[in-house]
KOLLO-241860 format. One record per atom (N, C-alpha, C): residue number from 0; chain; atom name; x, y, z. Coordinates in pm, whole numbers, plus 32768, in hexadecimal, padded with zeros to 4 digits. Layout:
REM residues N
rogu, drenvex, rose, xx, yy, zz
NUM, A, CA, X, Y, Z;
...
END
This chain:
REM residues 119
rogu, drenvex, rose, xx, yy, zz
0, A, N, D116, 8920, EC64;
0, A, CA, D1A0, 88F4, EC5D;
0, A, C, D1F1, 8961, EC17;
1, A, N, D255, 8985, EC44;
1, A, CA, D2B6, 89EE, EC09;
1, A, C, D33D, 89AD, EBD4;
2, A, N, D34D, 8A02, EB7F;
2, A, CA, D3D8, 89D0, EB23;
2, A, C, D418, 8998, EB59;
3, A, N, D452, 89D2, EBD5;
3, A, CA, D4C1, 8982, EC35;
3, A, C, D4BF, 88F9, EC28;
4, A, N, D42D, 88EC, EC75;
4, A, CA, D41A, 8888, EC9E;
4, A, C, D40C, 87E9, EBFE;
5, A, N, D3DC, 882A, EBC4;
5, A, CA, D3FE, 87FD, EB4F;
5, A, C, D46E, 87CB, EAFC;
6, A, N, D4DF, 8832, EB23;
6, A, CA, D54D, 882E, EAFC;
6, A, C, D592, 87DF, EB3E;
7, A, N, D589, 87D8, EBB7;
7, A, CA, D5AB, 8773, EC01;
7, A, C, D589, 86CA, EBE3;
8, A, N, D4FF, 869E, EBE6;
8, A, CA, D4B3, 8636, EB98;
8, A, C, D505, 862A, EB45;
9, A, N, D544, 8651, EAB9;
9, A, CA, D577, 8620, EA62;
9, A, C, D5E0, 8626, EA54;
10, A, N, D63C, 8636, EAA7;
10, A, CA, D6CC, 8631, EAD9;
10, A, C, D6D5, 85B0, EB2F;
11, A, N, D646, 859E, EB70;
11, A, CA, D665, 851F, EBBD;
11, A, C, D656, 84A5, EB51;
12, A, N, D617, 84A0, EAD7;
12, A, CA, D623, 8440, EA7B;
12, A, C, D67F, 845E, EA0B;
13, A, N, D69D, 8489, EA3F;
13, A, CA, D743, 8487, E9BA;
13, A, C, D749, 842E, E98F;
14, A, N, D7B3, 83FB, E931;
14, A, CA, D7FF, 8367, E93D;
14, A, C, D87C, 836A, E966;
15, A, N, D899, 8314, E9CB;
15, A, CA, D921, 8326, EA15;
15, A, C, D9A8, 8317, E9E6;
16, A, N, D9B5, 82B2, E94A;
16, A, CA, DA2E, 8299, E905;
16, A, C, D9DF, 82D4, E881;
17, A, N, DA74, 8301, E82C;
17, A, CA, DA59, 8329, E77D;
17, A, C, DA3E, 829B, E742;
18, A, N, DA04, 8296, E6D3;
18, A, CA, D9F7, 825D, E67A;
18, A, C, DA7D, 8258, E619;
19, A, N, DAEC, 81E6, E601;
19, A, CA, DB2F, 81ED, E5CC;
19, A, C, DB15, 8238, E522;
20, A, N, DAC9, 8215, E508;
20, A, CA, DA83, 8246, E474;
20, A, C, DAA8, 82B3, E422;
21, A, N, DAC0, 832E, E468;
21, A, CA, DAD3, 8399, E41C;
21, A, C, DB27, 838B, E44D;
22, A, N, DBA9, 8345, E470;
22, A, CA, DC2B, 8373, E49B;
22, A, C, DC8C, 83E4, E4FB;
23, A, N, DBF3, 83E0, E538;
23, A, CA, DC49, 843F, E5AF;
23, A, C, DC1F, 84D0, E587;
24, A, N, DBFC, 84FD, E507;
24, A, CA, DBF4, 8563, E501;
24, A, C, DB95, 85CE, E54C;
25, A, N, DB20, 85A5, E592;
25, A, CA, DAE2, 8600, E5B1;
25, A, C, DB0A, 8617, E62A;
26, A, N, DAC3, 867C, E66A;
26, A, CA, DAB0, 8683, E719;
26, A, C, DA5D, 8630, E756;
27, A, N, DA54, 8655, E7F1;
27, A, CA, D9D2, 860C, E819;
27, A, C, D95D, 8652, E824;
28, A, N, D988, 86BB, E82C;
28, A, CA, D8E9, 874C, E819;
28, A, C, D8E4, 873C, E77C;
29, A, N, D8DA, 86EC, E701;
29, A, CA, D8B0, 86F0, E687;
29, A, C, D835, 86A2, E6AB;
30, A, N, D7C2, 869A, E66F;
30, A, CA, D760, 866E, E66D;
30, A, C, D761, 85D5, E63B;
31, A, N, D6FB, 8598, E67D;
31, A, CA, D71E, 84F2, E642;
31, A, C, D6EE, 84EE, E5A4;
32, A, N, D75B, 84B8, E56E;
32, A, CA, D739, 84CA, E502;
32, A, C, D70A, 8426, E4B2;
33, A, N, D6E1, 8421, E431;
33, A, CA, D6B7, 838B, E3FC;
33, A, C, D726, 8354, E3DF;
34, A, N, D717, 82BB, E3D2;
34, A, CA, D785, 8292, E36A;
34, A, C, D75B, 8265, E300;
35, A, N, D801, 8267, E2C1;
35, A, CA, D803, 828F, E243;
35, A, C, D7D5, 8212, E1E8;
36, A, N, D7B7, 81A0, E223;
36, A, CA, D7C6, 8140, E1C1;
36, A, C, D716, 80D6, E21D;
37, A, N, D6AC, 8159, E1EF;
37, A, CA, D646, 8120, E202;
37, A, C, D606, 80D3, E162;
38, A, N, D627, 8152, E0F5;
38, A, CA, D60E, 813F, E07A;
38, A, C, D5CF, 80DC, E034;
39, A, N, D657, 809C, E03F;
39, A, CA, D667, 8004, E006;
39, A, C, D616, 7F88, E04E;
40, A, N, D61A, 7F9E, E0AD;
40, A, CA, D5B6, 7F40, E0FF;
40, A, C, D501, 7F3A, E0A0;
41, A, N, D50C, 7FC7, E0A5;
41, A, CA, D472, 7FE3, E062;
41, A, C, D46D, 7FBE, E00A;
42, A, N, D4D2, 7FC4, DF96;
42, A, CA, D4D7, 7FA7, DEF8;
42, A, C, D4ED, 7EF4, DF0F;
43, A, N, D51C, 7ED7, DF54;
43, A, CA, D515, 7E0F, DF6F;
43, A, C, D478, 7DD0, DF83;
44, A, N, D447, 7E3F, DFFD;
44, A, CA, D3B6, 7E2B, E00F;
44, A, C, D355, 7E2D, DF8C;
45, A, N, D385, 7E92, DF7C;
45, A, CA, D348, 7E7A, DEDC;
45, A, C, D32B, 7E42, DE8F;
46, A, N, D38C, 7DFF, DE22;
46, A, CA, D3E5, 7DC0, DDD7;
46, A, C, D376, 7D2B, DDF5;
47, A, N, D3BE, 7CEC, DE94;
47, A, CA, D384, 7C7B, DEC4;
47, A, C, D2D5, 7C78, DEA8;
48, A, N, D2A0, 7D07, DEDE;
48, A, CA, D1FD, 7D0F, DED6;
48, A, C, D1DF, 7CFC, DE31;
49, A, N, D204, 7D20, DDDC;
49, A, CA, D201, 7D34, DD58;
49, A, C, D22D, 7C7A, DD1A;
50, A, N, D29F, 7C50, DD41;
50, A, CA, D27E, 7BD9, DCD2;
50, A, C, D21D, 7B80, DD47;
51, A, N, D215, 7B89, DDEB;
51, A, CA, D19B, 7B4F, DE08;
51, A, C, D14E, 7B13, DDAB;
52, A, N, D0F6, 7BD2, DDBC;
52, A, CA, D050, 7BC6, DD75;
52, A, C, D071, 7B6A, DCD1;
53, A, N, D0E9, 7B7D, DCAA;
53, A, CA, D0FE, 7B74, DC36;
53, A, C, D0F9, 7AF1, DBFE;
54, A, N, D13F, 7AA3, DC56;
54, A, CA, D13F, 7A20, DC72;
54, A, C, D08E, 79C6, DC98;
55, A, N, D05F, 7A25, DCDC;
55, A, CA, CFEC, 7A02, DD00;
55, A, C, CF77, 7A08, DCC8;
56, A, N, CF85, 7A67, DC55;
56, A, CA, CF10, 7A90, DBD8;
56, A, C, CF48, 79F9, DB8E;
57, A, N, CFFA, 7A0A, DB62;
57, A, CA, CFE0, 798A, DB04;
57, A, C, CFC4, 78E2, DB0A;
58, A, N, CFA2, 78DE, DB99;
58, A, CA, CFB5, 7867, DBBE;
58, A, C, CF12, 7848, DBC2;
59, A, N, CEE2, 78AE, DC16;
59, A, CA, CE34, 7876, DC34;
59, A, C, CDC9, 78C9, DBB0;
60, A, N, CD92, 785F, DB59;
60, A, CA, CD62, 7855, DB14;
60, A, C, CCD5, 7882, DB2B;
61, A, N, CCAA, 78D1, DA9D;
61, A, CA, CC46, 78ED, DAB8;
61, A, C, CBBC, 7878, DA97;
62, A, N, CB40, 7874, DAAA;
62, A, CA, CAEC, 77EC, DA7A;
62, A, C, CAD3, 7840, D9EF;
63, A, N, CAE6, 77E4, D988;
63, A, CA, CADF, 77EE, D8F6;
63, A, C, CA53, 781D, D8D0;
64, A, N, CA34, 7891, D876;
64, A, CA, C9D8, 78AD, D850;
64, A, C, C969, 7889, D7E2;
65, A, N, C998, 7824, D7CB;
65, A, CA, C93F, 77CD, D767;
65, A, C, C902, 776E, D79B;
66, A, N, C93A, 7764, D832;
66, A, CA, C8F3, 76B3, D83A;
66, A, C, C85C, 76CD, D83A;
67, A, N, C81C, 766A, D84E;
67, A, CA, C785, 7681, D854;
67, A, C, C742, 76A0, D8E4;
68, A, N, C70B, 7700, D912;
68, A, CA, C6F2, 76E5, D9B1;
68, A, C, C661, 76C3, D9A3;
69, A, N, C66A, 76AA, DA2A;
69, A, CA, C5BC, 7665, DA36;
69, A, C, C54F, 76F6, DA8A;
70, A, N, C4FA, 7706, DA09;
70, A, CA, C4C0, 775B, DA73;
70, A, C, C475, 775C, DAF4;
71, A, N, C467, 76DA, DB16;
71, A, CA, C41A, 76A6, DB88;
71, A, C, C474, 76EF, DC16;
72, A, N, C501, 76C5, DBD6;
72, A, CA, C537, 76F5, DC3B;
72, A, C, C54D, 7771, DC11;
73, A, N, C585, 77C2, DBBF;
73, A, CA, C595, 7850, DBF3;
73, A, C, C521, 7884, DC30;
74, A, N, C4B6, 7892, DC16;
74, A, CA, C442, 788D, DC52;
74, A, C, C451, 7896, DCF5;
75, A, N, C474, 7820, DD13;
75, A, CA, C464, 77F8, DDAD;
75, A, C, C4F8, 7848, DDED;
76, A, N, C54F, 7857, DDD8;
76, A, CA, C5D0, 7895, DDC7;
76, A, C, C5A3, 7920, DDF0;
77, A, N, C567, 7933, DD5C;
77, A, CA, C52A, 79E6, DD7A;
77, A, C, C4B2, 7A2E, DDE3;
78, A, N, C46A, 79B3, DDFB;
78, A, CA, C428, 79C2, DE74;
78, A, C, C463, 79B8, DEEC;
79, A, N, C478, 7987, DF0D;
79, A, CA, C4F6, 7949, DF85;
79, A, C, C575, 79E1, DFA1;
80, A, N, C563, 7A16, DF22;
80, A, CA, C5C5, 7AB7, DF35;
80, A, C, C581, 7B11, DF23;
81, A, N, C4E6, 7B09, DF25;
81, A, CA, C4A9, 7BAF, DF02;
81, A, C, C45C, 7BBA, DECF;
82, A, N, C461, 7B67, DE40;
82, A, CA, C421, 7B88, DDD1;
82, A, C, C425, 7C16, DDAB;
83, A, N, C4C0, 7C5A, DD9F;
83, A, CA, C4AB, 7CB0, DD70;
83, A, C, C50E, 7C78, DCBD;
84, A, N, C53C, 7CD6, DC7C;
84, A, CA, C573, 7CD8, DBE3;
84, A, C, C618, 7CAC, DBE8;
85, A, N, C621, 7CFA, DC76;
85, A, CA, C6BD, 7CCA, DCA3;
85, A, C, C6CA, 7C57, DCE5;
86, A, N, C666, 7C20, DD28;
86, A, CA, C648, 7BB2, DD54;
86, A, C, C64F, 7B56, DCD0;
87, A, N, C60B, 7B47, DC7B;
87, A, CA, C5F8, 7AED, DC46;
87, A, C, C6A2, 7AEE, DBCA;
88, A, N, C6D6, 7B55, DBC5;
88, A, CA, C76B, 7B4C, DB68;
88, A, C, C788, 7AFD, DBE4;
89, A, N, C7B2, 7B0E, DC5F;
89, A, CA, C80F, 7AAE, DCC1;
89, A, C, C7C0, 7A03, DCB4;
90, A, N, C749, 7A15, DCB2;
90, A, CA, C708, 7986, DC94;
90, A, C, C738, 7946, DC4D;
91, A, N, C72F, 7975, DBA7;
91, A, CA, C74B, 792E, DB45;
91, A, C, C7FB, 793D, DB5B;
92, A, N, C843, 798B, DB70;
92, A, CA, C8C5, 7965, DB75;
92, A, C, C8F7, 78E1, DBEB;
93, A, N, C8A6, 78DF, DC51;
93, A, CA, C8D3, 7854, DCB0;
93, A, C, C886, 77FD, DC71;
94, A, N, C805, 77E8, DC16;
94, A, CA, C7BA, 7772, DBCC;
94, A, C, C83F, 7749, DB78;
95, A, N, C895, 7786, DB32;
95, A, CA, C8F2, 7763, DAEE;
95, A, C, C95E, 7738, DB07;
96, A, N, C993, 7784, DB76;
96, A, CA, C9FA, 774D, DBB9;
96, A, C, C9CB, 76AF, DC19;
97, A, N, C965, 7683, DC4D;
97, A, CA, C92B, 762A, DC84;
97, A, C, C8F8, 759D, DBFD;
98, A, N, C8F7, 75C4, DB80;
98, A, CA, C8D8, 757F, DB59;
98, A, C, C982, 7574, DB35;
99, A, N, C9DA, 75A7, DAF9;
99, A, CA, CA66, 759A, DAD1;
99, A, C, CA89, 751F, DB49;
100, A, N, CA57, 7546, DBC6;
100, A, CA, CAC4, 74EF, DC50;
100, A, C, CA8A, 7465, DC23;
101, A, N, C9F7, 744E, DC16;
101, A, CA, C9D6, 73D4, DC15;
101, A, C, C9D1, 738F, DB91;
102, A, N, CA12, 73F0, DB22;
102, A, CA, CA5B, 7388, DA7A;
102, A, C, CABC, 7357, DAEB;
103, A, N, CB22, 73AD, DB0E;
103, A, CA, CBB3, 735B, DB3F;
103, A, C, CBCC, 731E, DB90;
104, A, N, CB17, 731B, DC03;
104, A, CA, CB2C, 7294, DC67;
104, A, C, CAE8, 7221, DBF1;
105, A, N, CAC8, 722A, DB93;
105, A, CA, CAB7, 71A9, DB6B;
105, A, C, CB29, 7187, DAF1;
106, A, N, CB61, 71CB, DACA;
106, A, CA, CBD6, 71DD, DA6A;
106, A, C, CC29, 7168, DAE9;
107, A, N, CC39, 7191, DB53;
107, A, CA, CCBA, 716E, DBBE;
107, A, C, CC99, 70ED, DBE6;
108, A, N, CBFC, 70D0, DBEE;
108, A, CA, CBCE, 704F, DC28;
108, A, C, CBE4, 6FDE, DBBD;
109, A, N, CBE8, 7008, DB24;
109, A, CA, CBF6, 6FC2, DABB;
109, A, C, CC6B, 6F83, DAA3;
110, A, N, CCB8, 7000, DAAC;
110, A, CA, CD6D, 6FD3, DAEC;
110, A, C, CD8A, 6F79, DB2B;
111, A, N, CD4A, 6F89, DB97;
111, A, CA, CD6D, 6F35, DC0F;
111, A, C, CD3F, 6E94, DC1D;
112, A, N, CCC9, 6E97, DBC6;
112, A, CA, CC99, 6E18, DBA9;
112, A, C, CCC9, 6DE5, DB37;
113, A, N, CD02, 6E02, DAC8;
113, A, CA, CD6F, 6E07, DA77;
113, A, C, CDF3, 6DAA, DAA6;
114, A, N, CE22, 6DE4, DB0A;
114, A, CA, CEB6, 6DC2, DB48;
114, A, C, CE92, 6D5B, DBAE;
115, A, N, CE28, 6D46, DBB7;
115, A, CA, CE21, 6D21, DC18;
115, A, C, CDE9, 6C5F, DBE8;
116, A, N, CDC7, 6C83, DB57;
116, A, CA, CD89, 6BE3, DB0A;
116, A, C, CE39, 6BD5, DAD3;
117, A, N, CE8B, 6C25, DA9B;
117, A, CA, CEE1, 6C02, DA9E;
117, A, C, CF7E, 6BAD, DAFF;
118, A, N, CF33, 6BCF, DB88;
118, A, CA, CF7F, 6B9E, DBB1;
118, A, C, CF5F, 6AEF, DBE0;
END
């Protein structure tokens, strides 16, 4: 392929009207240029991604490190992933978080049977 022909190719994709944007100032042989007001878009993207996560660290809790876990289950937990050392930190962290869910399904069932002699 030779320049010509090239040159041609990208004359046939021009863009056919200016972009009001820069006000008229350029030609139409200036190169396409960006606009000016990508910036801010990015810095919004941002901003939004940032109190996200931010929002999302403070809301979901981690399982408390004191409770008592059962080793029966990290055990079975850590087998079930490997039995390797990293295996068994993810074990005991879902033994904890799994025992936390089922204090507050019975915390909730207590409630509920609670409100429920009251009525």
């Amino acid at each position: 392929m030779k320049d010509e022909q090239i040159e041609a190719l990208l004359r046939r994709y021009r863009p056919i009207a200016r972009l009001p944007l820069d006000g008229g100032r350029s030609s139409p042989e200036d190169p396409v240029q960006r606009l000016p007001l990508t910036w801010p878009w990015a810095v919004a993207a941002a901003a939004l991604l940032a109190i996200t996560v931010g929002i999302h660290a403070a809301v979901v809790a981690a399982p408390e490190p004191s409770q008592a876990v059962d080793a029966q289950r990290v055990q079975a937990i850590t087998n079930d992933l490997g039995g390797t050392e990293e295996s068994r930190v993810v074990a005991e962290w879902l033994a904890r978080y799994q025992a936390r869910a089922e204090r507050d399904a019975q915390v909730a069932r207590l409630v509920r049977g609670a409100e429920t002699g009251r009525q």
